[in-house]
N, C-alpha and C positions, 0 to 999 in steps of 0.2 A: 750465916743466919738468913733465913726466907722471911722477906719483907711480903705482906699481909697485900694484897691489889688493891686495896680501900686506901690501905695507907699509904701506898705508893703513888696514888692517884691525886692524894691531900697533900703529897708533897712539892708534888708535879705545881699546884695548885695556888701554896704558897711563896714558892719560891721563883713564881714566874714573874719578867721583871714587866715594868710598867710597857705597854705599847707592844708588847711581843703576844704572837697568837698564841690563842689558847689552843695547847694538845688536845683537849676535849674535842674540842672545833675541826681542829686539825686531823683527829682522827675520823671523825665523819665525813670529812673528806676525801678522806686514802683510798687509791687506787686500788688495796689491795681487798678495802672492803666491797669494792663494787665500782669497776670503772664509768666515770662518768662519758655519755653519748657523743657531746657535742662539745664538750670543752678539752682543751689540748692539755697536758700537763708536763712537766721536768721532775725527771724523779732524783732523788736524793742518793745518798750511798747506800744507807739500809732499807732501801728499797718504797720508802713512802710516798707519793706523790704527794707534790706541791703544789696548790692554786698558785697559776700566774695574778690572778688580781683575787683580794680580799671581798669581804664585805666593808661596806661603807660605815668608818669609826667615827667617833663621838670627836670633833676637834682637828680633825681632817683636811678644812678649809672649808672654803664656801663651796668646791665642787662635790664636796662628799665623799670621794675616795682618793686612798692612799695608796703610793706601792708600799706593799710590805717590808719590812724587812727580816734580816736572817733568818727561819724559824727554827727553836730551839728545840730538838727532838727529846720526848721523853725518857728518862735514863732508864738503863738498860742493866739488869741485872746481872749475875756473873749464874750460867746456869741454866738463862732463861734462853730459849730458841729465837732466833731472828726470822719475822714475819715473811712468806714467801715471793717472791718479786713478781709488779702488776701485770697483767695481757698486755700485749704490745697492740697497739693501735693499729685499723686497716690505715695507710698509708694512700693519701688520696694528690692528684696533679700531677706535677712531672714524675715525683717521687713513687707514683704506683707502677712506673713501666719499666722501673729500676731495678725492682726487688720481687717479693708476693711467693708467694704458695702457688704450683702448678695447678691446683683447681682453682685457683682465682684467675690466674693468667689465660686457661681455657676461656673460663667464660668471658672474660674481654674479650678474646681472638674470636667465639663466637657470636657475640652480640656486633661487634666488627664487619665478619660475614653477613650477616642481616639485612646490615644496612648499606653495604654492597650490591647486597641480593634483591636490594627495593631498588635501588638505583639501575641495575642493569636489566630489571623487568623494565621499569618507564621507557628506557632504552629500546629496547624494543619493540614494547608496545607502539613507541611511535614512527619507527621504520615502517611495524604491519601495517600502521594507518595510512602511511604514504603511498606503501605498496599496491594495498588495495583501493584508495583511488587511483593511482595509476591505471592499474588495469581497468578498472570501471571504464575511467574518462579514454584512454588509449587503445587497450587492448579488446574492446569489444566482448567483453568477459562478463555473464549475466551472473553476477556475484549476488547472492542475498545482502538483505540491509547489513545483517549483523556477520558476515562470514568469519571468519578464520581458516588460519595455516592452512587444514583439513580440504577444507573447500578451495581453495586457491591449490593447492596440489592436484584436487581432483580435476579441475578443470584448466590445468595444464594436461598433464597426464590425457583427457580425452583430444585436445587440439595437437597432442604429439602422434594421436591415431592409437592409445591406450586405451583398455575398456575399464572402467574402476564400478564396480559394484553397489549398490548402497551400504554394504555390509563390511567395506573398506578394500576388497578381494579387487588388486588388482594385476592387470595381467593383458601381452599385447595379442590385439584381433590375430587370432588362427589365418582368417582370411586375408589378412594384407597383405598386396604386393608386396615385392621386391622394390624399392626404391632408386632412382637411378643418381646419380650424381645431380647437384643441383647445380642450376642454370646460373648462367655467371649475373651480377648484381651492381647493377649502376646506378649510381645517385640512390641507394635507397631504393629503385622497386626493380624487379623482378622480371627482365624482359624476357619472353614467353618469342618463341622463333616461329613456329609454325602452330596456330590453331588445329589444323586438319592432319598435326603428326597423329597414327594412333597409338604408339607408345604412353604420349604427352596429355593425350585427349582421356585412358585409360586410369592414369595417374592425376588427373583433375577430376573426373568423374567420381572418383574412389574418395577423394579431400573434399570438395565444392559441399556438400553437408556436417554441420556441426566443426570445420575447421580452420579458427586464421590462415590466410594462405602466409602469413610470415613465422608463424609460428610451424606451417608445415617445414616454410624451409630450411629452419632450426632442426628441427628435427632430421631433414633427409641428413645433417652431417655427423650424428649419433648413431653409435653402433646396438645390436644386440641386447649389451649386458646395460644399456641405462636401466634405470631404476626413478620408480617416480619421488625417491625422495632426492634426486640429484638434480629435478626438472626447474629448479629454479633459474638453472639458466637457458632456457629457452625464452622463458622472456627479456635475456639480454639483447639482443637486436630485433626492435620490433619497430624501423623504420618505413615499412608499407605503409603510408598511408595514400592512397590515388582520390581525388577528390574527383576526377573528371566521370560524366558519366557517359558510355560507349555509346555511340549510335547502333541501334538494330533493327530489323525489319520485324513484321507478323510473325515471321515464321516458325513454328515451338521448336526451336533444337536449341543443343549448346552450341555446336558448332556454328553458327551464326553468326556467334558473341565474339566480340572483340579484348585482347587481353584485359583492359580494364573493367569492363562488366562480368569478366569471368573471376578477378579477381576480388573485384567489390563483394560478390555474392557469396565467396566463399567469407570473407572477413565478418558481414552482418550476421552470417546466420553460427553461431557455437553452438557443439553438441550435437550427437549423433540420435537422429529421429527415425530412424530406421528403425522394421521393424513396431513400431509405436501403434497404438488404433485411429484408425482411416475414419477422419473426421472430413465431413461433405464439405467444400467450398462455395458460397455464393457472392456474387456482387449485384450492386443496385445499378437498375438501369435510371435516365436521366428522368427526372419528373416532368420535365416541359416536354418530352414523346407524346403523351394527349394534350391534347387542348379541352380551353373551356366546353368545347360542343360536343366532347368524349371523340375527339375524329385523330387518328394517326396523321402525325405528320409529316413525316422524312420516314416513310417504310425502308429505303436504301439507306440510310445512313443507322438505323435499326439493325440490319442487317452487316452493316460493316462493322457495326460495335459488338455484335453474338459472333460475328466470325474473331475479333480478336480476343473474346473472353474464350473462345473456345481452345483458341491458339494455346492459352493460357493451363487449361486441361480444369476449367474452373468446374463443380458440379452443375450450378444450377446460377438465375437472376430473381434478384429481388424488384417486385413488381408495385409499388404502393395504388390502392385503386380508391380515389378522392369522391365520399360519400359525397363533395362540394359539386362535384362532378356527374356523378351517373345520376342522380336525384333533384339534377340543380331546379327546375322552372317548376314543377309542376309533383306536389304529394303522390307518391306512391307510379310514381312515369319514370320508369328505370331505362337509361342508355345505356349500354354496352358494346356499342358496337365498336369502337376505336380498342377495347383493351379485346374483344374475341378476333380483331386483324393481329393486333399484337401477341398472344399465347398462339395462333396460327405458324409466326414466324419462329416464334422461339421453339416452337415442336419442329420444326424444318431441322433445325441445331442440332435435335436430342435432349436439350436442359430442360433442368427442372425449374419450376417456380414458385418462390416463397412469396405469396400473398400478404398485402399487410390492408386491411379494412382502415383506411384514416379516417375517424368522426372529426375530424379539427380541421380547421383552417391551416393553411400556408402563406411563406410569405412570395417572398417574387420568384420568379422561375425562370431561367434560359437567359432570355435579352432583358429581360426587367421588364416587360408589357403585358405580365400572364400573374396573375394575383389570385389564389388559390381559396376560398372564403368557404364558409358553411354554404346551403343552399339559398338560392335566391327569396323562394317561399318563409326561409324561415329568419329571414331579413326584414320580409315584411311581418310576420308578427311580432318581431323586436321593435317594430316602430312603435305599437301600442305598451308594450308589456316588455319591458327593457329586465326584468328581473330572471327573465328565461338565460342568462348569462351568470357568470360570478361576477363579484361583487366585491371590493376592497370596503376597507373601515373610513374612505372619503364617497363612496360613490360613485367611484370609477369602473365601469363594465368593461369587462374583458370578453371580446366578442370573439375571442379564438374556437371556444368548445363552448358546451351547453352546460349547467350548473344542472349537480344531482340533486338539486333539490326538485328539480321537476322530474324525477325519474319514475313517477309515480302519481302525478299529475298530469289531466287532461287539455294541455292548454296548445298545442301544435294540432289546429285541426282537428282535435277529435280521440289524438292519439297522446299516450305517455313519451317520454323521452324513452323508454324501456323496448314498448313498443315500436317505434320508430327505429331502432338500432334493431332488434328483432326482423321486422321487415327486409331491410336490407341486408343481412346479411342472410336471408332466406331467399331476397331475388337472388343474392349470385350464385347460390348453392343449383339454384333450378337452371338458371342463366348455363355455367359452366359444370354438370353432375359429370357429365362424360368426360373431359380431360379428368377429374376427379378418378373417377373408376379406371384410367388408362395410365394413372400413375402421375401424369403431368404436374398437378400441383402436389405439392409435399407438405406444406404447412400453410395452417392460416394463421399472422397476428394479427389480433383484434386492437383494436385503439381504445385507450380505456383513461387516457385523458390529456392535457397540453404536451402537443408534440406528440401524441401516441402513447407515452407513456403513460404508469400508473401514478399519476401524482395529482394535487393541484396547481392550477396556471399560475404559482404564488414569484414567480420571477419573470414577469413578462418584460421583455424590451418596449413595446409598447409603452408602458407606463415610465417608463427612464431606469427602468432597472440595468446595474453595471454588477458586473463581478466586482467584490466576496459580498455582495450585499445580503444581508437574512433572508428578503421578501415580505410580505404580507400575509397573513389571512386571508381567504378569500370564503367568506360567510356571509354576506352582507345585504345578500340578497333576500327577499320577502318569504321564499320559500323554504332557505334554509333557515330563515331566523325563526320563523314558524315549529321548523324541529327544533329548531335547539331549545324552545320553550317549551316547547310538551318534553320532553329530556331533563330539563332544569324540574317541573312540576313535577312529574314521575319522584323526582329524586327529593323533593320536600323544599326546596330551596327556589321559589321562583326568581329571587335577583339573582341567580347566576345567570339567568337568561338575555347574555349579553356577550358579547367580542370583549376580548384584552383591549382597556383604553392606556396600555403602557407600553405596547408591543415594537414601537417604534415604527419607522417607516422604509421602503423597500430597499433603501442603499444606505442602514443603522448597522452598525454592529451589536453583537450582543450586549458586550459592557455599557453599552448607551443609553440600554433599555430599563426597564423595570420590572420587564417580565422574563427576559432569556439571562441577567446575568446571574454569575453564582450567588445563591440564594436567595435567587427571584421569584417572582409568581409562580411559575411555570412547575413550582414542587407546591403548591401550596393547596387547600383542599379545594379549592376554583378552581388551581391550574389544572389540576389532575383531574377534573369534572371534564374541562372544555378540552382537555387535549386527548380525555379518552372519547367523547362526543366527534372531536373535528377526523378523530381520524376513523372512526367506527364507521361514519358516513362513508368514508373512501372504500373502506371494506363491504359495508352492504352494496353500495353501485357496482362491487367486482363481482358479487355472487351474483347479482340477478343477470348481469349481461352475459357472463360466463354461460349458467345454466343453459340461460334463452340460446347460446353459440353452442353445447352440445346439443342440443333439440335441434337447431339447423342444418347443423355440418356432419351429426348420424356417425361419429368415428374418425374424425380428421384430426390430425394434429392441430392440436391451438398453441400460442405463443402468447406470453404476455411480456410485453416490454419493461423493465425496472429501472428508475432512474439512479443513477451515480452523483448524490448529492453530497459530495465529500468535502467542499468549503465549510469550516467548525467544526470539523469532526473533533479535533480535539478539545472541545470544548467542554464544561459539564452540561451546560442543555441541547447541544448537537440545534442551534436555530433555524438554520433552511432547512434540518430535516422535518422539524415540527411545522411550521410554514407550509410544506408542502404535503404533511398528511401523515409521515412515517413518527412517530410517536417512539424517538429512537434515544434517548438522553442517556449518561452515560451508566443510570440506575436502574436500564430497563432494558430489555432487548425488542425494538419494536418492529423487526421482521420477522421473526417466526410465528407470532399468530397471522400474519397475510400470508405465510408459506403455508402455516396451518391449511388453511380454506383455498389457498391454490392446487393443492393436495389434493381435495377432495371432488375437484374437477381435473386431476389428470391432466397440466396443459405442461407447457416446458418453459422455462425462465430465459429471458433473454438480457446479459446482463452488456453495461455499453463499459469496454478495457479500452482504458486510457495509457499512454506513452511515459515514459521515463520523464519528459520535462515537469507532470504533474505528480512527483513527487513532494516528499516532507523537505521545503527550504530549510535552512538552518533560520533565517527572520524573516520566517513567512506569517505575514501580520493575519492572513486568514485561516491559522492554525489548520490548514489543510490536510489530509492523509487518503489520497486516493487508494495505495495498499491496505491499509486498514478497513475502510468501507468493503471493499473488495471482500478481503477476505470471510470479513464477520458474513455479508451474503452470500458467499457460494458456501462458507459453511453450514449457515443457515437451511440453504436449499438441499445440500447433499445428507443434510442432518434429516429433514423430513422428506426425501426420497423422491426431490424432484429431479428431473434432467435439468440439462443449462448449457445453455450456447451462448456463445460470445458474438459482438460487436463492436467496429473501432470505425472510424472514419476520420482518420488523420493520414495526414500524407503519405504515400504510397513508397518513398522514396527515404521515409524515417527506418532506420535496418535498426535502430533500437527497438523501437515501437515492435517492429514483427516480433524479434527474440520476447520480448515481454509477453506480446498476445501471444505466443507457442509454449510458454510457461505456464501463461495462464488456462492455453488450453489442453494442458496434457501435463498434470503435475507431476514431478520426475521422482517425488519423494512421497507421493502419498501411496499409505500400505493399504487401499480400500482401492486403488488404479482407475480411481475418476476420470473421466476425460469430458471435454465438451459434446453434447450432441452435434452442431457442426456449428462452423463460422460463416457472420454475413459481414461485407465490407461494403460501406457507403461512401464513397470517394463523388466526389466534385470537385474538378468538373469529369466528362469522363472517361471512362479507361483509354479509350482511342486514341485523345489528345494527350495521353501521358505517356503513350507506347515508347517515346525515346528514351523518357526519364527511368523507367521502373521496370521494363519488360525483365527484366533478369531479375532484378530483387524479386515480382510476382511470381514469376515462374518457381523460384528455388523456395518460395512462401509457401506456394501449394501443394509441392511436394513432398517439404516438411509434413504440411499438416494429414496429407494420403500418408505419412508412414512410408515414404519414397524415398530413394535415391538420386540425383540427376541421371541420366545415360544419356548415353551418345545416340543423338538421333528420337531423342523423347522432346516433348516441350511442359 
């Protein structure tokens, strides 16, 4: 007899005893109707799961639940199918690496791998990082900031005497020697037997550009079939290092040189520059060569310094010619006669000379007794009208250069500050036309504001200014406060017509201020009034004096000097750049409109390349970035199609410093093959008195930058 479900259900119902779970319950429970996620169960014989714990019954205790006891399964007809037994549970802890299903087991063993594979990258990554300081600091290796493997191969690969392409193609020089056995090796360097062997002298000539000499000698004991992906071990023995520097005489050869200046020079300079475009070299002669009365002083010791730049195979001397100087006593009474003795001697030579017009004062010169000032005449109308200077926001005149606010005012005798720079550089054009026409002089730079540069005098020593200080403003004077009012009125707003009184003072930092830090004045609708005012100024004095300098010089090469104000560059409002005129923050690019209108006078950028030590520190508190300044302006320049030569004037004996300037003047990676117009180097004191320290780094400097080789018997 088939028992009815309803009925079977009401009996189930009845007959359950007191405190025993109900089947009803029970079966909302069952595994079989649907396994529960997160709770564990014990299945029974006929297959139903069983909660380990109940719900909390009436009489319990005072904690509320009970364990259960037995539960009594619902009877079971004769006939009736038995329900099908639950999914087994994923098996999790010790218990999952027991058992599982091969696709589960994969994917353990791969998530496994993973995190292996994280692990053994970190690995790595921090050998490369070791490695590549290493080389930085040891090996003399011009590594970019960010290198990798790639690069670090490549420039193994080129110091093994391999050529590697930019395209990755590489493959060894067709032209290279035969290598011979290397020379036996004590303590670590390399003793060289005879200078004048020509076997020895052919096989240094061949390495002494772009090659560590220890890296060569790794090299000489590899055969043929290396490969540059095996060249990691040539940097295993790289204990050359010779700190001493070789005594030498004048004389331009290698053979001169003594083993360690021939092996120094091969170490500073990596990479092969051969081949490369022939960038002119020149150096600055000493500024104390005239005197206050324009009169030469030591003609013979002039001459002993162009014989050693010569020795050097330099192109040309840089000449600065002190408006303080040939204008000093008397408006419009030009000397010349101490710098036309000196261009006399340098044409003896054959060099060329780069001319530089200084409008600005100097400070001490030679022995310390020769003090370089604007002209006498225009001392004495500072004693009346003190405002013909810039101006800080206390008062303080900076008597280095003349303020443009008078560049357009009659207050020097009769003449503009416009006119007066016009003048003279039309006397020297009359003064000197024929060395012009004969070739002699090659370029004029014009001085176009402190220190020559295009800036404001906004970090004068003078006033206690120290490095990373911001600087100041310098508006303050009667003439400029006069523009910036008619500029405020034009614009509807006459209270803007006033300096930042937040701006701090010349050795603040940004965050000090109220006006440089992040989301300070300086975005604000004022700041952006005065800071497109303070620097439009700097721009109108470059166009009028520029223009008035092609009118004069009728086709000459003009130069303008840019400054490297790279303290806060990492900043959001970039502060000594604004200080000094350049309206550069990091919302804005404020050198391509002055590239703009340097553009439209044809002149060439002279930009000043600074050494590996003014790099980004790791807690460099003046958030510094000399590469980055760098970059943004020669790209700048090369974006609106100016030329651009370089400038350094750091010790001669820094072999970092060169490799950097040879980078920077002949970039190895760019697909447009820029190069510098030519390099000036301004060294003090001068070259003569440093001929024992440096003659061999110079010599293999300027070969580099001809596109040269050394040879035997060159200098």
């Amino acid at each position: 007899m088939r028992v009815a479900p309803f009925d079977l259900l009401l009996t189930a119902v009845i007959e359950r005893p007191r405190g025993k779970m109900d089947p009803l319950r029970s079966r909302s429970n069952c595994s079989w109707k649907e396994p529960t996620p997160r709770r564990s169960a014990a299945a029974c014989g006929c297959g139903h799961a069983v909660a380990r714990r109940s719900r909390p019954q009436i009489g319990a205790g005072a904690g509320g639940w009970k364990r259960p006891r037995a539960m009594k399964h619902p009877p079971q007809r004769d006939g009736e199918p038995s329900p099908s037994p639950p999914p087994q549970r994923r098996p999790r802890g010790f218990a999952s690496t027991a058992g599982g299903s091969p696709r589960r087991r994969g994917e353990r063993e791969r998530e496994r791998e993973k995190e292996r594979t994280k692990l053994r990258e970190r690995h790595r990554r921090a050998i490369t990082s070791r490695m590549l300081a290493g080389l930085r600091q040891h090996g003399n290796f011009p590594l970019p900031a960010r290198a990798d493997m790639n690069d670090v191969l490549a420039a193994l690969a080129r110091a093994a005497g391999w050529t590697v392409q930019p395209d990755g193609t590489t493959f060894r020089s067709s032209n290279q020697p035969l290598l011979p056995p290397p020379p036996p090796q004590l303590h670590g360097v390399f003793q060289v037997a005879s200078v004048e062997t020509p076997a020895l002298i052919n096989t240094l000539s061949s390495y002494v550009i772009g090659t560590p000499l220890d890296s060569q000698a790794s090299a000489l004991q590899t055969d043929d079939s290396l490969s540059p992906s095996s060249l990691d071990s040539v940097v295993a023995d790289r204990s050359i290092k010779t700190e001493n520097y070789g005594n030498s005489s004048s004389v331009s050869s290698l053979n001169c040189m003594d083993n360690d200046q021939l092996m120094r020079s091969a170490v500073l300079f990596p990479g092969d520059y051969t081949k490369t475009p022939y960038i002119p070299v020149y150096a600055s002669l000493p500024m104390g060569i005239i005197n206050s009365h324009c009169q030469l002083v030591d003609p013979e010791s002039v001459r002993a310094e162009l014989r050693h730049l010569k020795s050097l195979n330099v192109d040309g001397v840089v000449v600065d010619c002190w408006w303080g100087i040939v204008e000093a006593w008397t408006p419009r009474k030009y000397e010349w006669s101490g710098y036309r003795d000196l261009f006399g001697i340098i044409k003896e030579f054959k060099l060329k000379v780069q001319v530089v017009l200084s409008f600005h004062g100097s400070g001490e010169i030679g022995s310390g007794d020769v003090l370089i000032s604007l002209p006498k005449w225009i001392m004495e109308i500072a004693k009346e009208n003190q405002d013909i200077f810039f101006t800080d926001r206390e008062g303080r005149r900076n008597t280095e250069c003349l303020s443009w606010g008078i560049d357009k005012e009659r207050v020097l005798r009769g003449r503009t500050g416009i006119e007066v720079y016009f003048d003279f550089m039309r006397s020297f054009h009359m003064e000197f036309r024929n060395l012009s026409e004969e070739g002699l002089v090659s370029s004029i730079e014009i001085g176009l504001g402190a220190s020559g540069e295009l800036r404001y005098p906004s970090c004068p020593d003078t006033m206690g200014w120290k490095y990373p200080g911001i600087g100041e403003f310098q508006c303050y004077d009667r003439y400029m406060q006069k523009h910036l009012r008619q500029s405020a009125l034009s614009r509807g707003h006459l209270f803007w017509a006033r300096g930042p009184d937040n701006a701090g003072y010349y050795n603040s930092r940004p965050h000090e201020t109220g006006f440089f830090c992040d989301g300070g004045d300086y975005d604000s609708y004022y700041g952006r009034f005065f800071l497109n005012w303070y620097s439009g100024v700097l721009m109108d004095h470059v166009d009028h004096v520029l223009s008035l300098a092609s009118l004069a010089f009728d086709g000459a090469e003009i130069v303008v000097k840019v400054p490297s104000i790279y303290w806060w560059y990492r900043t959001a409002s970039h502060a000594a750049e604004l200080t000094a005129g350049f309206y550069n923050p990091t919302n804005r690019d404020g050198y391509s409109p002055v590239f703009r209108m340097l553009k439209k006078h044809s002149v060439i950028l002279k930009l000043v390349c600074y050494g590996p030590e003014f790099t980004i520190q790791e807690n460099d508190e003046a958030f510094a970035d000399p590469e980055g300044l760098t970059w943004q302006v020669m790209n700048a320049a090369w974006d609106h199609g100016l030329s651009l030569c370089v400038e350094s004037a750091l010790p001669c004996h820094n072999g970092e410093m060169y490799s950097q300037i040879l980078d920077t003047a002949k970039p190895r990676n760019d697909p447009d093959r820029h190069h510098a117009a030519f390099f000036a180097y301004r060294q003090q004191p001068p070259f003569l008195l440093q001929r024992e320290v440096c003659f061999s780094e110079l010599c293999t400097f300027v070969k580099c930058m001809h596109g040269e080789a050394p040879h035997n018997g060159e200098g």
